[in-house]
N, C-alpha and C positions, 0 to 999 in steps of 0.2 A: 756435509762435513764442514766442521772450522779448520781454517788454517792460523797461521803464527797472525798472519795480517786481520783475522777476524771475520775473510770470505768466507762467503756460504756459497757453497756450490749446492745448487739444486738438481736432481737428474727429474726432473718433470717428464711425468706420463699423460696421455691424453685423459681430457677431461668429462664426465658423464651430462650427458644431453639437460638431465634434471637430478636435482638433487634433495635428499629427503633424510630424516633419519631412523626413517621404518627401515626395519630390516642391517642394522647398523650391530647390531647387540650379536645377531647369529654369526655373522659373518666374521666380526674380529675375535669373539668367542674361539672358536673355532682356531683363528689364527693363531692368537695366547697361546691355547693349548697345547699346541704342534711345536710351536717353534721356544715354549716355557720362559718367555722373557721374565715371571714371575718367578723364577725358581731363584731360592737362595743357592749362591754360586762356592758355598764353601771356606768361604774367605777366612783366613786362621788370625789376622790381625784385630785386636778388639777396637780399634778405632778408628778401622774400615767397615767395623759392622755397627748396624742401626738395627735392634731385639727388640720386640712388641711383645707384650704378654698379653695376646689377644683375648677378651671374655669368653669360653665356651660358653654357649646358649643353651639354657634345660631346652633337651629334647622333650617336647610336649606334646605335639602337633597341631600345636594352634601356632600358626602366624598371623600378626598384624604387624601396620603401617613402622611402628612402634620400633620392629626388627633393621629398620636400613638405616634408621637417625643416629645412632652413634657410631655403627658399623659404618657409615661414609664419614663420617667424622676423621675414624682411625683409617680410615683406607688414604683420604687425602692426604695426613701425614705420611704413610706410608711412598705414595705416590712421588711424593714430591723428595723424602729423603734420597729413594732410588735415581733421582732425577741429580741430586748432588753429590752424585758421587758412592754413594752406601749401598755395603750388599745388606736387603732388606731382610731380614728374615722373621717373616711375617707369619705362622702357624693359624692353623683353626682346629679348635675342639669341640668334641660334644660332652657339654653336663649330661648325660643319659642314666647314671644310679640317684637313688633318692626318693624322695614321698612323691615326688609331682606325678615320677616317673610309675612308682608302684598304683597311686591311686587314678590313673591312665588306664594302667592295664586290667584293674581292678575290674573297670567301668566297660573295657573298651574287650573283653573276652567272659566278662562275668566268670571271675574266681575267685577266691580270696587262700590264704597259707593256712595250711593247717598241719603241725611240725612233726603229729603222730603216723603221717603218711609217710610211704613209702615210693620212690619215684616210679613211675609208669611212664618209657620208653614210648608208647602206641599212643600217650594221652591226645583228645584233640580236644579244645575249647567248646561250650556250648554256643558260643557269639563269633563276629567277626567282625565287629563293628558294633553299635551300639545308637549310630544316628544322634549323640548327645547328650542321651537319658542315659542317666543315673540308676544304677543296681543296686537293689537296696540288697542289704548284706545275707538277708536271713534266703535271699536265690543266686547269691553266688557259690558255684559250684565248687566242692575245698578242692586242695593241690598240693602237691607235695612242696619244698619251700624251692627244691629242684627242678621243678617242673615249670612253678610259679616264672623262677630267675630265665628259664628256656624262653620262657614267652616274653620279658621283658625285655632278652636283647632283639627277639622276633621283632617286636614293635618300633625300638629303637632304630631301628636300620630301617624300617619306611620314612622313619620319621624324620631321618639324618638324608636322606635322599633331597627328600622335598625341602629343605635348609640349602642343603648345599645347593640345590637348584635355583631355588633363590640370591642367594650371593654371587653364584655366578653371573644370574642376569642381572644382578645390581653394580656389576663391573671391581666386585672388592679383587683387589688385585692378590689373591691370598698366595703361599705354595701350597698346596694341594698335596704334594707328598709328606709335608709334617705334622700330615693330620694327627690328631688322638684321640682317645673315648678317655674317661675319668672311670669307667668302668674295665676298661682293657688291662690286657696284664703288663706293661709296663707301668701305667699311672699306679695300680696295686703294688707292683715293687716299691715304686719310690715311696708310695704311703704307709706302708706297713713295714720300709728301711727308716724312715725319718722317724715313726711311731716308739720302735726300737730303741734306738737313738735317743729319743726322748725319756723313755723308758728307763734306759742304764744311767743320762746322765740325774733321774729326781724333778725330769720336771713336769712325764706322765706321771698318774696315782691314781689310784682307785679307792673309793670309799662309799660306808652306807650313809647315806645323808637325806631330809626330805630336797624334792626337786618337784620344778614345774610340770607335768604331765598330762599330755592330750591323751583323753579316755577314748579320741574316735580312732585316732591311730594308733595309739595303744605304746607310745613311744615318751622320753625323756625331751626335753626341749629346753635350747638354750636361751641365755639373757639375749642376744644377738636376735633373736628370732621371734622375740615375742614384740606382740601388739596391742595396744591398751584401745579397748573399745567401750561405748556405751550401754550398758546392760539393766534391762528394768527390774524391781525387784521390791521388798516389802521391809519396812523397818519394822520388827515386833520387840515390845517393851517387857521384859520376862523380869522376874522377879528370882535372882538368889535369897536365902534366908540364913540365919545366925539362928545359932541354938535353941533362942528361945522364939524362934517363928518370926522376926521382926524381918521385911525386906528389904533388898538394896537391888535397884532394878537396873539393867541393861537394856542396849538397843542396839541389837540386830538382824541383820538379812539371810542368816543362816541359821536358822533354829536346828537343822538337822544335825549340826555339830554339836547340841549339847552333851550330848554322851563321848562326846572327845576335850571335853573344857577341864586344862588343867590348872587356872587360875584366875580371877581377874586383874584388871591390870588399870591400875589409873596414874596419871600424872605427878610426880612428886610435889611440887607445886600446888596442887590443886586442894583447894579448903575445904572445898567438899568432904575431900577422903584423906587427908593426914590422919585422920583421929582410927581409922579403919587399917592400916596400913599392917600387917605384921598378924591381923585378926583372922579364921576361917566362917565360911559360909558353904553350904548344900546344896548343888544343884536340884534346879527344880525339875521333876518325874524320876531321878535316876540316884537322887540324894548322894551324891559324889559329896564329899568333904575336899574343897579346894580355896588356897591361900590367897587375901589379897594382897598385892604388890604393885609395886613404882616402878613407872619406866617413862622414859624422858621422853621417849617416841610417842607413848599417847596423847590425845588431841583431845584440850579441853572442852574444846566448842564443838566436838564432833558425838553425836546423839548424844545420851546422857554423859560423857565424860569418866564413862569408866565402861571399860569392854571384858567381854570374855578371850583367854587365849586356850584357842583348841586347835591339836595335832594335826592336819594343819590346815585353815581354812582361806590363809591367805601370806604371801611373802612378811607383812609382817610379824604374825604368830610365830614363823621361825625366828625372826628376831628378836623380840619376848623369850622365846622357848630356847635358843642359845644363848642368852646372856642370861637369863632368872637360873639357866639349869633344873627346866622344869620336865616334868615326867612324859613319854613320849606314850601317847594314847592314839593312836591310829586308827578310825571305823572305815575307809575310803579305798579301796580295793583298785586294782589298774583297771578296771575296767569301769570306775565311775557310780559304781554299784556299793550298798553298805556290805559288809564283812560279814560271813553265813554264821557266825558263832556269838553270845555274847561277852564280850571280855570278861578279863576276871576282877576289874576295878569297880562295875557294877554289882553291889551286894545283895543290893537292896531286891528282895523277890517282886514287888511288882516294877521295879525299875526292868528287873533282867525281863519282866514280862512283855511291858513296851515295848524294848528293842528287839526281843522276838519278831514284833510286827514289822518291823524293819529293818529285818536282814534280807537280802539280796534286791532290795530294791535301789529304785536309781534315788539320785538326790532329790529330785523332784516328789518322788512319791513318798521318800521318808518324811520331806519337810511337812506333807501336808498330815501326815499322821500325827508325825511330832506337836502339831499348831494345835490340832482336833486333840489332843490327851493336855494343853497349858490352858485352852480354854473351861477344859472339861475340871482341871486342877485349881484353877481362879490361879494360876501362878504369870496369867496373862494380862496384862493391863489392856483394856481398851481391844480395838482392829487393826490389824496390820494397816500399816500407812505406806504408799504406792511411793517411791525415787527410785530414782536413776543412778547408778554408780559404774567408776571407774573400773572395768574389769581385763583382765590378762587374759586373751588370747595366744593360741599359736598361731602364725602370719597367714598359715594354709588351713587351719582351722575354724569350724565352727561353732564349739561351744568351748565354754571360759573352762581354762586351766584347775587341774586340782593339783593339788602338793603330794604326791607319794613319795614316800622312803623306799630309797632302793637300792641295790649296789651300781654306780656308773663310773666310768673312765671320766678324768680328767687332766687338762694341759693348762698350764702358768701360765698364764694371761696379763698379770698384773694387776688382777681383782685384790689378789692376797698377800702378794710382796709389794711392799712399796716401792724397793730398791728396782724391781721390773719395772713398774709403773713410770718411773719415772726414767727409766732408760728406752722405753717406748715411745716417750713423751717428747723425749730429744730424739728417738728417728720421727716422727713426725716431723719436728723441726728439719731435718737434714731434706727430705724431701719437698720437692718442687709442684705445687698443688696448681692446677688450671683449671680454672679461676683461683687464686688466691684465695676468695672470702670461704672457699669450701673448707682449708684448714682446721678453721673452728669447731667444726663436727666431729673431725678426728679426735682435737683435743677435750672434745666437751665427752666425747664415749667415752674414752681411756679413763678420763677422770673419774668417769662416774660407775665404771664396773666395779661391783659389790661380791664377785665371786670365779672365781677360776673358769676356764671355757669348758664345758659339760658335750666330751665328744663322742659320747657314745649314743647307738639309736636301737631301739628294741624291731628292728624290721628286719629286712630279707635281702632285699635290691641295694646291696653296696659294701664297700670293702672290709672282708672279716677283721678281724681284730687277728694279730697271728700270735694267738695265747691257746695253751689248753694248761689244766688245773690237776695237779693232781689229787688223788681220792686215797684217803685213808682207809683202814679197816672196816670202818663205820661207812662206806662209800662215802662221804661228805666231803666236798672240795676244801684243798688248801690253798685259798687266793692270797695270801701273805707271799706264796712262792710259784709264781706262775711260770710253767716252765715255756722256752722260746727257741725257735728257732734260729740257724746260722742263715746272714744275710746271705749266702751264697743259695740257698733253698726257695729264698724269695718268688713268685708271690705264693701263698698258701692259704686254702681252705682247710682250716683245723676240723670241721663239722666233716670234713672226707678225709684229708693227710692226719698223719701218725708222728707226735715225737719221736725224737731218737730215744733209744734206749725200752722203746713200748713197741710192741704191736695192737693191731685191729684187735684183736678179742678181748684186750683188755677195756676198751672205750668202754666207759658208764658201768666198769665194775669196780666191787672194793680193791684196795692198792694197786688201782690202774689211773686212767686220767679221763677227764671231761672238757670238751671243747668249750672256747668262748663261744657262744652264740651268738653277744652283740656285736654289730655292724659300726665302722663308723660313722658319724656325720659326715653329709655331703660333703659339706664347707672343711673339713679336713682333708678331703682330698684336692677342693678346689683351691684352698690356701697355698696348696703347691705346686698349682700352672708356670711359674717360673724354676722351678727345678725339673719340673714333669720334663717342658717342652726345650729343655738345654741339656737335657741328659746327665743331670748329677748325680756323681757317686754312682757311675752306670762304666761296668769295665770298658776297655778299650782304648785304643789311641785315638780313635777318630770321637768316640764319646770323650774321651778329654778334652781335646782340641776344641770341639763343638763349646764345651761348656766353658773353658779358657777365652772362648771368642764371642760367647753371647750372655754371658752373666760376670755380673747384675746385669739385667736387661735395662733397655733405655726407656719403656715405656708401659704404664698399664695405663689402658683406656678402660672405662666402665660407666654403671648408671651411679648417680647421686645416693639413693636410696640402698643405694650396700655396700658405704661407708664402712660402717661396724661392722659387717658381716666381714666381706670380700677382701678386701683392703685391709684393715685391721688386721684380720689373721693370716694374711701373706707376708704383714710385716712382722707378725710377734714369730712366726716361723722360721723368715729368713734369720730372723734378728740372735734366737735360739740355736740356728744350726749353723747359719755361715757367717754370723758376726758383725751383718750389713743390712743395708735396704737393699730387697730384690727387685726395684729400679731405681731410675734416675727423678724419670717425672709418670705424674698422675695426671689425667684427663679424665673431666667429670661430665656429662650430659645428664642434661634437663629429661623432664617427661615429653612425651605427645599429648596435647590437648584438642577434642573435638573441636568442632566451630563455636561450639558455647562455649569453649573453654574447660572444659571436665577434662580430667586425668581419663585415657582410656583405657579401658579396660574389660575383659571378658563378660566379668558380672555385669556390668552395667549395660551391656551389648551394644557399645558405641565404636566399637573396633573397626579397622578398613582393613581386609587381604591387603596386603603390597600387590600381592600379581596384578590388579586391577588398576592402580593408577603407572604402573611400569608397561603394562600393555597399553594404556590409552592415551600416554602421554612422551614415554621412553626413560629407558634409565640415564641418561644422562638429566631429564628433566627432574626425575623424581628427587637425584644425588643432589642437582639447584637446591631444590627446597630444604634439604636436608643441610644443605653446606651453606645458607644463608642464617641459621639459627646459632647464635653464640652457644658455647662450652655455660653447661652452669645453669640455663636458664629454659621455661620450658618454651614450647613452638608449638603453635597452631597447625593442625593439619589444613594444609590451603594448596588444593585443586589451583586456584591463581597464580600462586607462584610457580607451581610446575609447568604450569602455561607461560609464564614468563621465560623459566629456563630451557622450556623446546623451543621458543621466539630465540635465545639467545644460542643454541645450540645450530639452528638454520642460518641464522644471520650469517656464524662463522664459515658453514659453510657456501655460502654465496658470495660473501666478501672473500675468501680466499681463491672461488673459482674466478669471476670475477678479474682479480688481480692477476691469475696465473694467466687468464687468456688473453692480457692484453700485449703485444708481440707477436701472436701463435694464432689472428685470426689474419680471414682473407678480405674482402669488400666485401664478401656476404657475411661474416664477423662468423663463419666457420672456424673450429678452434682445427688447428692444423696438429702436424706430425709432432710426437713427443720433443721436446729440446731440452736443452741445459742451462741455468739460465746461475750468473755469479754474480753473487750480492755482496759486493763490498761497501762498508763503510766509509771510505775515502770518497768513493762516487759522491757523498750526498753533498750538493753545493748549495740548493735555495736556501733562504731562508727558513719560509713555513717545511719544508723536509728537514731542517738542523732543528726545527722546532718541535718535531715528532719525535726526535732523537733523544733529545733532552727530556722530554714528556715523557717516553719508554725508561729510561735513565730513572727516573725520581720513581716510576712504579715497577718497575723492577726493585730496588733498594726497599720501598715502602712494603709491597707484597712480601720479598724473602725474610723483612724483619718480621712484618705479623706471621709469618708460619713457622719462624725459628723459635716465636712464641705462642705457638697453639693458636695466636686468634686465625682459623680457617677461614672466617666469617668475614671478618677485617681486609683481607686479601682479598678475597672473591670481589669485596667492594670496592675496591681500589681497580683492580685490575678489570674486570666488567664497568665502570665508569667510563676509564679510558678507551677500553674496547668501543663503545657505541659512540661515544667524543669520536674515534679513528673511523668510524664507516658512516658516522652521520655528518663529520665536519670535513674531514681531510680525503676522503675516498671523494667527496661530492668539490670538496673544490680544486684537487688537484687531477682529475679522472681525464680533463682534456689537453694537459700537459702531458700526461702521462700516453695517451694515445699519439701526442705528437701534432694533434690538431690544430691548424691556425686558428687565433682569434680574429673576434668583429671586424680589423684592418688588413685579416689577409695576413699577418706575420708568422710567422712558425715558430715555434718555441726551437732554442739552440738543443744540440745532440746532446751537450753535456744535461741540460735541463730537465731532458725527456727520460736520461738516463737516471738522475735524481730521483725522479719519482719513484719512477718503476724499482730501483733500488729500496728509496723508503717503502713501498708497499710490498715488496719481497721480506725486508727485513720485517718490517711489521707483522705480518701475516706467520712468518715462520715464528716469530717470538711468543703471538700472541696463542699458538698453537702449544707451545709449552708451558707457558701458564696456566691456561685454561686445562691443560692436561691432568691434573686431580682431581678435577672436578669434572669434566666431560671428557672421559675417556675414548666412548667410542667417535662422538664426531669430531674430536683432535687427532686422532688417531686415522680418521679417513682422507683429513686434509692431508697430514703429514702421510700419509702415500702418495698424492699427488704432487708434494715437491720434494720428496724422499724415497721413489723407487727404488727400492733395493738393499737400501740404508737402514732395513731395521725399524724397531717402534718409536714412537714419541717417549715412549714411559723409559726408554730406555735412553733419551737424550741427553744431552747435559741442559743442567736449568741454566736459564741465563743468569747472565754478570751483567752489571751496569755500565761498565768504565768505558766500552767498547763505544757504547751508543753517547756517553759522556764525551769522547774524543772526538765522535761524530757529530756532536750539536755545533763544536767550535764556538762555546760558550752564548749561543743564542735560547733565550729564555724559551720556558715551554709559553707561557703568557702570550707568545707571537700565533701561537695555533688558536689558543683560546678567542683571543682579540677578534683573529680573522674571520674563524667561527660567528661571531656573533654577528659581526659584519654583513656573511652571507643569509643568516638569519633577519639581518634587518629588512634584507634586499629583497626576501622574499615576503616579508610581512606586509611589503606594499603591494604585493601582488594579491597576497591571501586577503587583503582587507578591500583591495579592488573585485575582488570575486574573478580572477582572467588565471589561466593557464602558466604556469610557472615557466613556460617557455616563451613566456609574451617579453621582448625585449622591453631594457630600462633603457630612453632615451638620456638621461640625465639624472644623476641625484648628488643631494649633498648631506656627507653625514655628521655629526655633533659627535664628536668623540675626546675622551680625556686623552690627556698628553700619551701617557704610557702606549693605550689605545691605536692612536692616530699614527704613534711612529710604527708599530705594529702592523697596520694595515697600510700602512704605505709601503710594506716592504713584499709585501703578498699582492701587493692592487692588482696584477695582471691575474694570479688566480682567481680572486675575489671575482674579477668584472667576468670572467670566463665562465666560474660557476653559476655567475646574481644572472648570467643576457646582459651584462650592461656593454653597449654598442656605442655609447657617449660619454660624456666625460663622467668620473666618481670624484665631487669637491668635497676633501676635508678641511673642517671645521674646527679649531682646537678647545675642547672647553666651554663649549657655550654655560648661561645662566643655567635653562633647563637641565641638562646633565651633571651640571654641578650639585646643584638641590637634590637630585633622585641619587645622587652619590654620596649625599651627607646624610641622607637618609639608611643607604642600605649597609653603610658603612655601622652607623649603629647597631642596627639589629647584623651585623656581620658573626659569623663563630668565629671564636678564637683559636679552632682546630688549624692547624699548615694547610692542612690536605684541603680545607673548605676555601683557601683563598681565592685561586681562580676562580672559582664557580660563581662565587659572592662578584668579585671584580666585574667578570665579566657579564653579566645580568644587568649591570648599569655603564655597562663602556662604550656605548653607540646608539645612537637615537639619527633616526631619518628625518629631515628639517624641509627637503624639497624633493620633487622627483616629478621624472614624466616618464611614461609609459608609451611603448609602442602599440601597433593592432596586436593582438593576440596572431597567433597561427593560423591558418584556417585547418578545420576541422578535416581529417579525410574518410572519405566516405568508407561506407560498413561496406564489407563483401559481403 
């Protein structure tokens, strides 16, 4: 505990024979749980609370390394707010609806939906696993869409087990009681209240339009989602013709769309074809009669400079095909397949006869048909010629996108308002991005959305739409008037629940109603993790309060890569309902990269379990690695660093047993009966201890500033520098003061002296245990039981302040530790260069030291010579030549960072000029 004077009274318990940090993870696990130092405490004031909009994680059941590197990122913040004072209130959710999630279960029970069934109560899976392999569709066994949804939350809840087990042993300090699913029924209220919402105020809409669509999922997909990949393919040079047989040729990779070509299209600009412009030409095999025209989009240098536009073979054809106002010819079915009928644009009898051959097959087997009847026509110039083009993917997809027309749900995005756009544009601005250069992305998406956000999804696994339609005499839906339910009914399955004013028997008859069937997008429900998890517009007084005190939240943490997605839509959300940014600040993480450096990932199977380097190294080691990578940037997965962070995790605690036993052993250096031991800062009188003080001081300030600003990484470095500086410099020179021990004459160090230390190394050790406390939870947390019995957790401390250790330096520089440091470094370099035992006295030596230096170590000399063995006199030197030159030297290449100063100084502040050595020890024999 601190009092007004700044003591720490410690209640010190006995100390463990050996110390380790196996077994560190269960044991305060455990503690956490019981005693909930992580629980948010309720706090009604919002500027006593600190709100995280934690990432739910797609339940998938694949974990890699990948899953702890931003997750410790937000934990450290987390850590350290609670540490300042703030009730954290810190959630975890599961993304669990969605494609990942259906095309999981798909694989992982072998079934697929099939909507003409009926649900079966008894059903059981043919699978139960799947060992990895892939079900090809034509032996998954159908299911009703009921039965399907049964087994996806089946799955989800193994899968949400072994997540949460993981985070626990990764130390993320979460509340555990604010859990939620995106598929649960509160996340479903608040999505299908805001949907609503959206709905009344014009800024959902539904229309028929062509859109992007994955033929394997069988689903609608948004601008957000898509991925432009490399795709091989054939340019074929076809010839349209004019009345009187003359050709004008094209060049395309799609032949199978000629019987969908409603014009061609060439550049207004372009000499070629002015003289053409306004004239018509015939398709070749299907003799379509279709107009040419200008459009400013087409690309003179791109194949022959004048293309066909057909319904629809590519996002730009819609664009041609909206702006020409040209006739909508559709051959492309959702399922990827040609249309079983031949339309009625084709007249021509042997045209309709061709496409005969090409009804219900896939695109690939049309086109080869198509090719085999232009060669067969001479309407083909020459052989297909082999490139490579630019093609739309969906992100979870594996073959290129087609264009279908279809009826979908959409939400203002500021694709199609500008006046949005550019109120988007400025909450960008209002928002605080970590790393800054991330902003750019936001502003570069906003800018460059072409279309309203497309949130509906033709699947199974995720939240209805709460619409049903009603049916005219003709049964035929009136979607101009969808009818809707009161938010007080919320959530509802329309596909099961009944409007008011209908019952069941009317479902799917005439002058009755029809459910929406479509689902929505994941990302509509994840866009509202900061309403979901603050309980907005959710009755009650305590749901008010909640949300009065935790929104706007203060923070969304996430990955780089779902900028547009994630991010984007949590602000065009907030922005649409509550008028604001739904936080304060953004934190963006890097990828994981193998040892080559590759992005890891699944497909590529260069992935690491976590469990594997958490078991073979510890979580506080793995949290190191993960908390030494800046925001923003990616990180090597390195096995060495986690070796570095169990080296530094051990160190802490043997320097603080260490420190604790010294007063509390006997002659046999037995640590004795528990004590209490008060560390005041007034105690501190040396020198080198005022120099510790002052050194704590600047990394305290330095530390709490980089974590006020997200750099985690910045911190860690700062404050682990000086950590190893305090056990490698200051534990080793001042360790025989601090026991009390006479020096080489037989003198004793004075009470006040001895009491100095042991003070500095009290306060040190208990400081250095709250810093390190974000980052190594469990072995701070073991120290701070041993000089905190009773008291409670570290995480639960207060973080330190500077001033306290500022008033304790009594303005002595930290440079005097530095100096001294180097000093006892010297002392031993003549050892180490002698090849003799570091406990071989120094008869004499004299050291070259700059001024600064020299007053420095003259003010520590009785530690210095205590720690060096030196048993004879230590002559300093002011400034000689030699040290001069190697100071003009490293003075150049010096950084110009603050923080680098001592380090730079003190590398060139002492050089050994003379010295004599005693006999070494003698050796004592082996037992």
């Amino acid at each position: 505990m601190t009092d007004q004077d700044n003591t720490i009274t410690a209640n010190l318990t006995p100390l463990p024979d050996k110390v380790g940090v196996d077994g560190l993870e269960d044991k305060w696990r455990k503690t956490w749980d019981e005693s909930g130092v992580y629980k948010f405490r309720n706090t009604r004031d919002r500027k006593a609370v600190y709100s995280i909009d934690t990432p739910p994680p797609t339940v998938s059941g694949h974990l890699h390394v990948g899953h702890v590197f931003s997750y410790t990122h937000t934990d450290i913040i987390a850590r350290f707010k609670r540490m300042q004072g703030f009730d954290v209130f810190y959630p975890m959710g599961w993304d669990d609806n969605g494609l990942p999630t259906e095309r999981r279960v798909q694989n992982y029970y072998g079934v697929r939906v099939d909507t003409s069934l009926k649900y079966d109560p008894d059903f059981k899976p043919p699978f139960e696993g799947t060992d990895g392999k892939k079900i090809d569709a034509k032996d998954q066994v159908p299911v009703s869409r009921k039965n399907f949804i049964e087994l996806c939350e089946r799955l989800t809840k193994e899968d949400e087990k072994q997540f949460e087990e993981l985070w626990r042993s990764l130390g993320l300090s979460i509340d555990w009681s604010q859990t939620y699913h995106t598929i649960g029924e509160h996340p479903q209220r608040v999505a299908q209240k805001a949907f609503l919402r959206n709905l009344a105020r014009g800024e959902a809409y539904q229309k028929d339009a062509p859109g992007l669509w994955d033929v394997t999922f069988q689903t609608a997909v948004a601008q957000a989602e898509l991925e432009s990949r490399e795709y091989p393919g054939f340019y074929h040079k076809i010839a349209f013709r004019f009345e009187d047989g003359t050709p004008i040729y094209i060049e395309t990779t799609r032949p199978e769309l000629l019987a969908a070509c409603g014009a061609l299209i060439a550049n207004p600009d372009d000499d070629r074809y002015k003289q053409y412009f306004g004239q018509y030409v015939y398709s070749p095999l299907f003799k379509v009669k279709v107009p040419i025209l200008a459009h400013p989009a087409a690309e003179m240098d791109k194949g022959a400079g004048i293309a066909m536009c057909c319904t629809f073979g590519d996002v730009t054809d819609v664009e041609w095909w909206r702006d020409l106002k040209l006739p909508t010819r559709p051959i492309i079915q959702r399922n990827g397949r040609i249309i079983m009928s031949v339309p009625d644009w084709i007249e021509d009898p042997q045209g309709r006869a061709i496409f005969e051959e090409t009804e219900g097959k896939t695109t690939f087997s049309a086109r080869k048909i198509i090719v085999d009847h232009l060669r067969e026509s001479g309407d083909m110039d020459g052989e297909p010629k082999p490139t490579t083009r630019m093609t739309n993917f969906y992100e979870k997809g594996d073959k290129p996108l087609e264009i279908v027309t279809s009826r979908q749900w959409y939400l203002k995005n500021g694709g199609t308002d500008k006046k949005l756009n550019a109120e988007l544009i400025e909450r960008g601005n209002e928002l605080k991005f970590h790393p800054d250069f991330m902003h750019v992305r936001y502003d570069n998406w906003v800018n460059g959305l072409n279309g309203d956000w497309l949130i509906s999804r033709q699947r199974f696994f995720g939240v209805p739409f709460p619409l049903w339609y009603p049916l005219d005499a003709n049964g035929e839906p009136d979607y101009e008037h969808p009818l809707t339910p009161r938010e007080d009914q919320l959530p509802i399955d329309p596909t099961n629940d009944v409007p008011d004013g209908y019952d069941e028997s009317q479902r799917d008859q005439p002058n009755g109603f029809t459910a929406e069937k479509d689902i929505m997008d994941t990302w509509a429900t994840s866009s509202l993790t900061p309403q979901i998890v603050t309980h907005w517009a959710e009755p009650g007084e305590e749901n008010e309060a909640l949300f009065k005190a935790t929104f706007p939240m203060d923070l969304r943490p996430q990955g780089q890569d779902i900028i547009r997605t994630w991010l984007f839509s949590s602000i065009d959300r907030a922005h649409l309902e509550n008028h604001c940014l739904p936080w304060a600040n953004a934190t963006l993480s890097g990828w994981i990269l193998d040892p080559d450096h590759k992005k890891m990932s699944k497909s590529k199977g260069n992935v690491v379990v976590p469990n594997k380097p958490i078991k073979q190294f510890g979580a506080d080691a793995v949290r190191y690695w993960a908390a030494s990578a800046r925001l923003g940037l990616d990180a090597t997965y390195d096995e060495g660093q986690m070796k570095i962070g169990r080296r530094l995790a051990i160190k802490l605690l043997n320097a603080t047993k260490f420190a604790l036993a010294i007063g509390r052993e006997d002659e046999n250096h037995h640590v004795g009966a528990p004590a209490v031991a008060h560390w005041n800062p007034a105690d501190v009188t040396e020198p080198l201890d005022r120099a510790v003080m002052a050194k704590m001081a600047l990394v305290i300030r330095q530390a709490t500033n980089a974590l006020d600003s997200y750099e985690h990484s910045k911190a860690l470095e700062v404050i682990e520098s000086f950590f190893w500086q305090f056990c490698d410099d200051y534990i080793e020179l001042v360790k025989n003061r601090a026991y009390g021990t006479a020096d080489s004459t037989g003198k004793t160090p004075s009470e006040a002296a001895v009491k100095s230390a042991r003070t500095t190394l009290g306060l040190g050790l208990d400081t250095f245990a709250r810093l390190l406390a974000p980052y190594l939870p469990y072995a701070t947390e073991e120290v701070w039981s041993w000089m905190h019995a009773g008291e409670g957790s570290v995480h639960r401390a207060a973080w330190p302040k500077p001033e306290p250790f500022e008033q304790a330096a009594f303005k002595v520089s930290p440079d005097v530790l530095t100096y001294a440091g180097e000093a006892l470094a010297a002392l031993r370099k003549i050892k180490s260069e002698a090849k003799v035992s570091m406990k071989t006295p120094i008869l004499s030596v004299t050291l070259d030291a700059v001024d600064d230096a020299a007053d420095s170590i003259k003010s520590t000399l009785g530690d210095i010579a205590e720690a060096g063995r030196v048993v004879g006199n230590i002559t300093l030197v002011r400034a000689g030549a030699a040290i001069k030159a190697v100071k003009q030297v490293a003075a150049a290449a010096k950084s110009a960072a603050e923080d680098a100063k001592n380090e730079a100084d003190a590398a060139v502040a002492v050089i050994v000029k003379d010295s004599e050595l005693g006999e070494p020890p003698a050796k004592k024999p082996r037992k």
